[in-house]
C-alpha positions in Angstrom: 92.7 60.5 35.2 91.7 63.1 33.2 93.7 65.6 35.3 96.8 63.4 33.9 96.0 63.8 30.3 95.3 67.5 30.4 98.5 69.2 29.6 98.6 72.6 31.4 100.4 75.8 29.2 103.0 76.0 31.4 103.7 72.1 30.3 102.7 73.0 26.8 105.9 75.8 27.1 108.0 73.2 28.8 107.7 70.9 26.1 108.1 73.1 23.4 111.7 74.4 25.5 112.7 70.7 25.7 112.4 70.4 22.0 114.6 73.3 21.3 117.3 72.5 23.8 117.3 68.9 22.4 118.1 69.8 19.4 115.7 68.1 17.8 115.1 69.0 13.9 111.7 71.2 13.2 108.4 69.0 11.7 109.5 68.4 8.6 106.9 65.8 6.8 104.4 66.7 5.0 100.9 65.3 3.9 102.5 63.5 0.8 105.3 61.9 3.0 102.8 61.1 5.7 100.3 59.3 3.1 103.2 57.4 1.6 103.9 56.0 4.7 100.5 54.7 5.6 100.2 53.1 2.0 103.6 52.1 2.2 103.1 49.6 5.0 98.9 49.3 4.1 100.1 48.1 0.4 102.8 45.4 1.5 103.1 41.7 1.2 100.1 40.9 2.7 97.8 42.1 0.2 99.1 39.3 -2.2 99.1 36.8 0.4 96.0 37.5 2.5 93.3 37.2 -0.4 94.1 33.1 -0.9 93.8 32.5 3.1 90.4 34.7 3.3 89.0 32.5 0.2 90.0 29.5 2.0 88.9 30.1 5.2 84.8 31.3 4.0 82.5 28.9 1.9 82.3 31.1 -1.0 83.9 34.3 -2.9 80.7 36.3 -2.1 81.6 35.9 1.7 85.2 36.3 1.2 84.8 40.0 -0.3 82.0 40.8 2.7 85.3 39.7 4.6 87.0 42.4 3.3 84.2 44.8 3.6 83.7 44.2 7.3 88.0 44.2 7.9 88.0 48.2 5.9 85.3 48.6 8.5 87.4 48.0 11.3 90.5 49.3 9.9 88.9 52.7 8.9 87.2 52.9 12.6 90.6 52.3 14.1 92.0 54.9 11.8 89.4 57.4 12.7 90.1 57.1 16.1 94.1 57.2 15.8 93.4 60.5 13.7 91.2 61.7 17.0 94.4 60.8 19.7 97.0 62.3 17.2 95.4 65.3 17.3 95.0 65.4 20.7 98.7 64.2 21.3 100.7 64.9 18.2 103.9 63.4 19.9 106.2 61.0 18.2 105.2 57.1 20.2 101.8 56.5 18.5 99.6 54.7 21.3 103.0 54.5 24.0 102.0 58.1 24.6 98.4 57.4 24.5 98.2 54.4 26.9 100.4 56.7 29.1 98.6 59.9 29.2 95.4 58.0 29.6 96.0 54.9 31.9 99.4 55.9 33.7 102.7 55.0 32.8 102.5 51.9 33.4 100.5 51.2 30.5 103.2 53.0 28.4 105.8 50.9 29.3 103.9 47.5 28.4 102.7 49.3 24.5 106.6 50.1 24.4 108.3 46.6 25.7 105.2 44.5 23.5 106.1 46.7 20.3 109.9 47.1 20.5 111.0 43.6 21.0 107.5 41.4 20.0 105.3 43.3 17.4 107.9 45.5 14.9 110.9 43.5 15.0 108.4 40.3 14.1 106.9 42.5 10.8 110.3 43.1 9.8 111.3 39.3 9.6 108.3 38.1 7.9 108.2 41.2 5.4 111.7 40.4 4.6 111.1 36.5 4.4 108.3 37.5 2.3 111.0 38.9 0.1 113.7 36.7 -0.4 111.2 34.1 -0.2 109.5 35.1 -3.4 112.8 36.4 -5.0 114.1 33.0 -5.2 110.8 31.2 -6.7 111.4 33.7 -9.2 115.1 32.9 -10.0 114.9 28.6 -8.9 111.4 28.0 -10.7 110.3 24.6 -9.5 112.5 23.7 -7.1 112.7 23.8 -3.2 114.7 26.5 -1.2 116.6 26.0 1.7 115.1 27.9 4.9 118.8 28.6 5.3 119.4 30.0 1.7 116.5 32.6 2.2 117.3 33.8 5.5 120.3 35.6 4.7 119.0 37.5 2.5 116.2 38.4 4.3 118.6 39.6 7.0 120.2 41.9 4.3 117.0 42.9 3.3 117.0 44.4 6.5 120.3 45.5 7.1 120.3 47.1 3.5 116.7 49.0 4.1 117.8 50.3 8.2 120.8 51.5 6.0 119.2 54.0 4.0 116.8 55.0 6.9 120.4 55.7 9.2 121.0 58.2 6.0 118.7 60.4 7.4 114.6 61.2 7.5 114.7 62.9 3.7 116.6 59.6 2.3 114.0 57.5 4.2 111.1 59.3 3.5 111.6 59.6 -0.9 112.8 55.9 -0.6 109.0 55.5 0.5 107.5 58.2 -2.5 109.2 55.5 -4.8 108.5 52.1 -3.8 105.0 53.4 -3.3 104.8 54.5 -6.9 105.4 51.1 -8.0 103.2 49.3 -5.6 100.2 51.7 -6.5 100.7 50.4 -10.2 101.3 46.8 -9.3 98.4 46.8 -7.4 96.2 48.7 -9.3 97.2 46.4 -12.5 95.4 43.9 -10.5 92.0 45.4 -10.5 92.0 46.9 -14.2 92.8 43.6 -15.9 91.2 41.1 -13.4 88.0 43.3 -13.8 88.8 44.1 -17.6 89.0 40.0 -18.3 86.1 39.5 -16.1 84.0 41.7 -18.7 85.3 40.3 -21.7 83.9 36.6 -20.5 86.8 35.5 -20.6 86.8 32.0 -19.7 90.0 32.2 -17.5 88.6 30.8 -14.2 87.0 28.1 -15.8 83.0 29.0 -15.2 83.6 30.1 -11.6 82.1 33.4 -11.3 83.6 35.7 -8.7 80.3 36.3 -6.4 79.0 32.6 -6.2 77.4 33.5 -3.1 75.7 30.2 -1.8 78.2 27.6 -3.5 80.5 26.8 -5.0 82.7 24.8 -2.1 82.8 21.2 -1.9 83.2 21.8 1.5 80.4 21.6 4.5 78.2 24.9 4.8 78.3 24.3 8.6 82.1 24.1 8.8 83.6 27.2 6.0 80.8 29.4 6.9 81.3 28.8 11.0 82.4 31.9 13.2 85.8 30.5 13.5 86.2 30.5 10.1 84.9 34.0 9.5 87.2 34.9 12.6 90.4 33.6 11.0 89.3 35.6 7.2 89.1 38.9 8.9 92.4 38.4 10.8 94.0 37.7 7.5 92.5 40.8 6.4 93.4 42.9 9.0 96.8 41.6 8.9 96.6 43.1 5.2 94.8 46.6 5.9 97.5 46.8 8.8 99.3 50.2 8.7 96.9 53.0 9.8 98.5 52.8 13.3 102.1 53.7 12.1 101.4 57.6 11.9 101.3 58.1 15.3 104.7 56.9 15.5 106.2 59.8 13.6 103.2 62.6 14.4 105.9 64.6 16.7 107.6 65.1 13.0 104.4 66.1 10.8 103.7 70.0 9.7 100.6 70.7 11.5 99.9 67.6 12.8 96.4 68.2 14.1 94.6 69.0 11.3 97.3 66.8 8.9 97.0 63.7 10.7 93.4 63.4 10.0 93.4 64.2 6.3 96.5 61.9 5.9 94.6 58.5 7.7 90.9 59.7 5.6 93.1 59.8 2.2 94.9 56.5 3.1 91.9 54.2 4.3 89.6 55.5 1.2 92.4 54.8 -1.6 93.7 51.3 0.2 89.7 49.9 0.5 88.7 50.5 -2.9 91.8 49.0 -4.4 91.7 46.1 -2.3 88.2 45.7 -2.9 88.5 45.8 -6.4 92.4 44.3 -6.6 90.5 41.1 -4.5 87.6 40.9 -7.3 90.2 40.7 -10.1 92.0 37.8 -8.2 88.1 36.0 -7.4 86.9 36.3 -10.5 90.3 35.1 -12.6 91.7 32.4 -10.5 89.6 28.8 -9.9 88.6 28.3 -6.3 90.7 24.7 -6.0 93.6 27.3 -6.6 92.6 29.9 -4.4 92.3 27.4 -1.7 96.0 26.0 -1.9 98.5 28.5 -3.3 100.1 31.2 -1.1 101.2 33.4 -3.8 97.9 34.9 -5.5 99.3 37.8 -7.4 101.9 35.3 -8.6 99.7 32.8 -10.0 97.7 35.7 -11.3 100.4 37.0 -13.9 101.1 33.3 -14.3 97.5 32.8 -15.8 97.3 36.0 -17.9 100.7 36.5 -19.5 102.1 33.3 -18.6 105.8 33.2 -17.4 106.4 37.3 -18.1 103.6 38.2 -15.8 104.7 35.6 -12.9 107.5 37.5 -12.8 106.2 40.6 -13.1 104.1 40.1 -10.0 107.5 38.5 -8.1 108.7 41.9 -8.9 106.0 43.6 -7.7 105.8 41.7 -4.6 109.5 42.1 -4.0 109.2 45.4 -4.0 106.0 46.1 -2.2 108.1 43.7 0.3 111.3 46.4 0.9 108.4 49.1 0.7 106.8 47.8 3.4 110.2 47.7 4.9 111.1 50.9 4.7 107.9 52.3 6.3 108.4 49.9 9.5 111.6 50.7 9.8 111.2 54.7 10.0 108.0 54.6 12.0 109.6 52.0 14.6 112.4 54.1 15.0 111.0 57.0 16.1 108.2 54.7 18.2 111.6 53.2 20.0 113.5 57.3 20.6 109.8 58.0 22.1 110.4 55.1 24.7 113.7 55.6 25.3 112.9 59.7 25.5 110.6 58.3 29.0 113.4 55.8 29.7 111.5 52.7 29.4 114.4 51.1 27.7 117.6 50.4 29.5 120.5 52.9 28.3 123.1 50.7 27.2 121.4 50.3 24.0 121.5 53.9 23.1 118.0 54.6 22.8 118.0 57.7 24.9 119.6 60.8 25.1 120.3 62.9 28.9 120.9 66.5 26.7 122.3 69.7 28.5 121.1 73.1 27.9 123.4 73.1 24.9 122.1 70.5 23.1 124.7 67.7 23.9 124.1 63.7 24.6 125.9 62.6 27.8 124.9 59.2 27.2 125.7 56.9 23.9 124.9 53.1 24.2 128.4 51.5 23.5 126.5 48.6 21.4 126.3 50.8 18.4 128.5 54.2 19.5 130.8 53.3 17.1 129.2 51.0 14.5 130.3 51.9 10.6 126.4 52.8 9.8 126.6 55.3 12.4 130.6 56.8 11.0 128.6 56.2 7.2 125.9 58.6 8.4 127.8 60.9 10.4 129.5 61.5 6.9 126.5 61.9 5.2 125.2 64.7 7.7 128.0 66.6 7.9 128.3 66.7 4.2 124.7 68.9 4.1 125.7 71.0 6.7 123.6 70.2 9.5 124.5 71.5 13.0 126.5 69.4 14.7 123.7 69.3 18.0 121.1 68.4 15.5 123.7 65.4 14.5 124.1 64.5 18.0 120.3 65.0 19.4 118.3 63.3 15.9 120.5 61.1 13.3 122.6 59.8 16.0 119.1 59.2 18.7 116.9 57.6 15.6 120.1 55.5 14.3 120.6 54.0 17.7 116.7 53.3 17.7 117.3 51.3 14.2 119.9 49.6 14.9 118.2 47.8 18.3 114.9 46.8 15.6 117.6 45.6 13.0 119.1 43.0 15.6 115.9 42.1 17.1 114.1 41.4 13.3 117.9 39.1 12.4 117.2 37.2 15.5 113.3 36.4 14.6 114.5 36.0 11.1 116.9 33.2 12.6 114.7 31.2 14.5 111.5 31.4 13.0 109.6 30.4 9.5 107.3 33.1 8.4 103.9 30.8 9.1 105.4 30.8 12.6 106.2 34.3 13.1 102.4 35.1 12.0 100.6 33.2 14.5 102.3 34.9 17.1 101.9 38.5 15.8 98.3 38.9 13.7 95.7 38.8 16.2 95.8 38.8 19.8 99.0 40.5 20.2 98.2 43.4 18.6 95.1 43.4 18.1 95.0 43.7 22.5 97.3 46.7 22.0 95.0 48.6 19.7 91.6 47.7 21.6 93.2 48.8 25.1 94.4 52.1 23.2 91.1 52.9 21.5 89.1 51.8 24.4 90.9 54.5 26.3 89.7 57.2 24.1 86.1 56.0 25.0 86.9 57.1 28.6 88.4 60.5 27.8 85.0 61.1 25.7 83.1 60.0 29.0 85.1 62.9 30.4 84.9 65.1 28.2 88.5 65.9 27.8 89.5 69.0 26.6 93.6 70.0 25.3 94.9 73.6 26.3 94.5 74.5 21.9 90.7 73.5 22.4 90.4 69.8 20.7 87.6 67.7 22.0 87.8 63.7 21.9 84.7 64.8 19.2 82.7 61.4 18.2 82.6 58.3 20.0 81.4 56.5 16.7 84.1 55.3 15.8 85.9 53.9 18.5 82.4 52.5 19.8 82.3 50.5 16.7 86.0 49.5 16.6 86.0 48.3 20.2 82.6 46.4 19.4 84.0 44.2 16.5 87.1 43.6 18.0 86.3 43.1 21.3 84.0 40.1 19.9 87.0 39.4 17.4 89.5 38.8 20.2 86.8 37.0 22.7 86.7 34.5 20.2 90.5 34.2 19.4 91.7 34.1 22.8 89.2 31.1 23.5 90.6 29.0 20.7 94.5 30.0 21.2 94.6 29.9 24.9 98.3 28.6 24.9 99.6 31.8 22.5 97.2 34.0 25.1 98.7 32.6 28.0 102.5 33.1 26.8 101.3 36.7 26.3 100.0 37.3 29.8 103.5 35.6 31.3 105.0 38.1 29.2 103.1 41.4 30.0 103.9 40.1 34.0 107.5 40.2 33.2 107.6 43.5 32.2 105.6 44.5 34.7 108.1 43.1 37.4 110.6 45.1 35.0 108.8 48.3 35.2 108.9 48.3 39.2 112.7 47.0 39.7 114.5 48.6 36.7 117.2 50.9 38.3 117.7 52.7 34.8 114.1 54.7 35.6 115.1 55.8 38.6 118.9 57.2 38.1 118.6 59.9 35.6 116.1 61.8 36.7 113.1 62.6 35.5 111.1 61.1 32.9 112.7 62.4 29.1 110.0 64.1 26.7 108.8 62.5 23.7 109.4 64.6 21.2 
């Protein structure tokens, strides 16, 4: 297998001509846009959701931060070893290109079918329920909203945020420097006046003190502190720290990837822990456990019990906007994820999703759904208008903007027939959770064979995955025992697109295999 992965120079060149001949645009994003993508999705919605669930799921405040300890753990061994395959295959498709070069093709088909149509287009919906979800408890105080009230917005949420992406990669990208400017500060308000009124003793959580250790539940010992609940704390965590696997979607497109990747993922995971650490103290140590237990907006309540009605909607503000800068990030990662499989034609070409170029540069092949679509005349304007060759038009904007559009219709129908709580039992946890332990796992084998690329990068440590593939091999052991219904819809589905994979006539009349650029 290690034969497979091995890229010879003569591939390397080949490669390299196909990305010329595409017409694809040079690397063009650099450390600060790669970092603001990782905090971008990392500091979303979930990190003022997420801290309520862990509290109530753990028997006291002192085990919910260890939650959050043990979660960075994870999240900062996964990121370690995503740094460690981006260097060693710094293509746009994240772990589609990993799972492919290391376990067959196969294996890249399933990452691309499970993320494409399950994983992204369901963290779009509940990002942008999320949104318009908290945007009218800010406007309606006190009174129920219609499911049907908040889903259309939600579905221009995403319409509005694909938009800007469909602009171009520059648009995209500072649309992500700024909402991540104003979730850094939200955030970061958080900690400094949670931990500031903690100091004063102030008495703002009436006598609870934020590590309480051994009490401080009225609940059994035996029951909050049980593996199951521990379990469920550090999936709500990781569904917060989520967003250290999004750079290897867009690595093809980062200046020096090999030795930017790695900086970007150590800057990101050491920033995000200590402000959720200390964001997650502020909210412990202000807030009473009763209320901890039942609310689902923390950061909401928060405000609410500092600076009174001002702060709560401060905090909707803030959450609204981490919401659409969340967004933004899954959008322009999943887009170039989605070109990478439809690059290796694992997606069927009526949707667009893949280009057959010529030596010149040219598509032959435009999915009709979304050929002539206004955001694709809107953008075609947009590019012209900066002077950008008309092949690079045709072989990137056009590609990626076919790519987006296919996640906007897929997150609009998950937003229509599903309530957030329902979307997140499907996605946190075994779904992707499988995905990332299959991937990582994999670099464990290519460190047993000591696999070497043509520019001389090692698989280096196995620290890191070793401990990864440890704690969430026991995570998921004990998940898929307690959701065996949810584990067995996921097994039917993976057999479906396997029985795809094998009878899909789309593979086979084109050719060969596109490159991932």
């Amino acid at each position: 297998m290690s034969e497979e992965f091995l890229l010879s120079q003569g591939e390397g060149e080949q490669h390299s001509s196909a990305l010329e001949a595409s017409g694809q645009v040079p690397r063009s994003l650099t450390f600060v846009n790669g970092l603001a993508i990782v905090l971008g999705l990392s500091i979303g919605s979930g990190i003022f959701s997420a801290p309520a669930a862990v509290r109530s799921d753990v028997s006291s405040t002192g085990l919910a931060m260890l939650v959050w300890v043990v979660g960075g753990i994870i999240n900062v061994a996964g990121a370690a070893s995503f740094a460690t395959l981006g260097r060693l295959v710094p293509l746009n498709g994240g772990f589609q290109e990993y799972l492919r070069l290391i376990y067959g093709n196969l294996f890249g088909f399933l990452a691309a079918w499970i993320w494409i149509f399950v994983s992204r287009p369901l963290a779009m919906a509940m990002v942008s329920l999320i949104f318009s979800e908290y945007l009218f408890r800010a406007i309606l105080t006190g009174q129920t909203v219609s499911m049907w009230i908040v889903k259309p917005i939600a579905i221009l949420a995403v319409a509005a945020i694909t938009l800007i992406n469909c602009l171009g990669t520059r648009m995209g990208t500072g649309a992500a420097n700024v909402f991540l400017v104003i979730k850094v500060l939200g955030l970061s308000s958080i900690a400094v006046v949670g931990i500031a009124v903690y100091a004063s003793n102030a008495n703002l959580a009436n006598g609870s003190g934020p590590l309480n250790v051994g009490g401080g539940s009225n609940e059994s010992p035996e029951i909050s502190t049980s593996i199951n609940g521990f379990v469920d704390a550090i999936l709500a965590a990781a569904f917060a720290y989520g967003g250290w696997e999004s750079l290897g979607f867009i690595a093809g497109e980062i200046k020096e990837a090999e030795t930017t990747i790695p900086k970007i993922l150590k800057a990101a995971m050491t920033f995000i822990i200590v402000v959720f650490l200390s964001a997650n103290f502020a909210l412990y140590a202000t807030l009473p456990e009763e209320l901890l237990k039942q609310t689902n907006a923390p950061a909401l309540d928060f405000g609410l019990k500092i600076f009174g009605r001002p702060g709560a909607l401060f905090y909707t503000w803030i959450v609204c906007t981490c919401s659409l800068g969340s967004l933004n990030s899954v959008v322009l990662s999943t887009s170039r994820f989605t070109q990478a499989a439809g690059a290796r034609q694992y997606l069927p070409p009526f949707l667009g999703t893949y280009k057959n170029a010529t030596e010149q540069g040219q598509i032959s092949r435009s999915g009709f759904l979304v050929r002539y679509s206004p955001v694709n005349l809107l953008a075609g304007r947009q590019q012209k208008s900066d002077n950008i060759p008309r092949h690079v038009i045709s072989n990137n904007f056009v590609f990626y903007r076919n790519a987006m559009m296919l996640n906007c219709v897929l997150a609009t129908g998950y937003i229509l027939i599903g309530s957030f709580r329902q979307l997140l039992t499907f996605k946190v946890g075994m779904m992707e959770y499988i995905v990332y332990f299959v991937t990582i796992f994999g670099l464990l084998v290519l460190w047993r064979r000591s696999v070497v690329t043509p520019n001389g990068i090692r698989t280096g440590s196995i620290v890191a995955p070793l401990v990864f593939c440890c704690l969430v091999g026991l995570i998921l052991l004990q998940y898929v025992v307690r959701h065996l219904v949810e584990f067995g819809l996921i097994l039917i589905y993976i057999a479906l697109c396997c029985g795809l994979y094998y009878k899909a006539k789309w593979r086979r009349v084109d050719g060969p295999e596109g490159t991932a650029q």
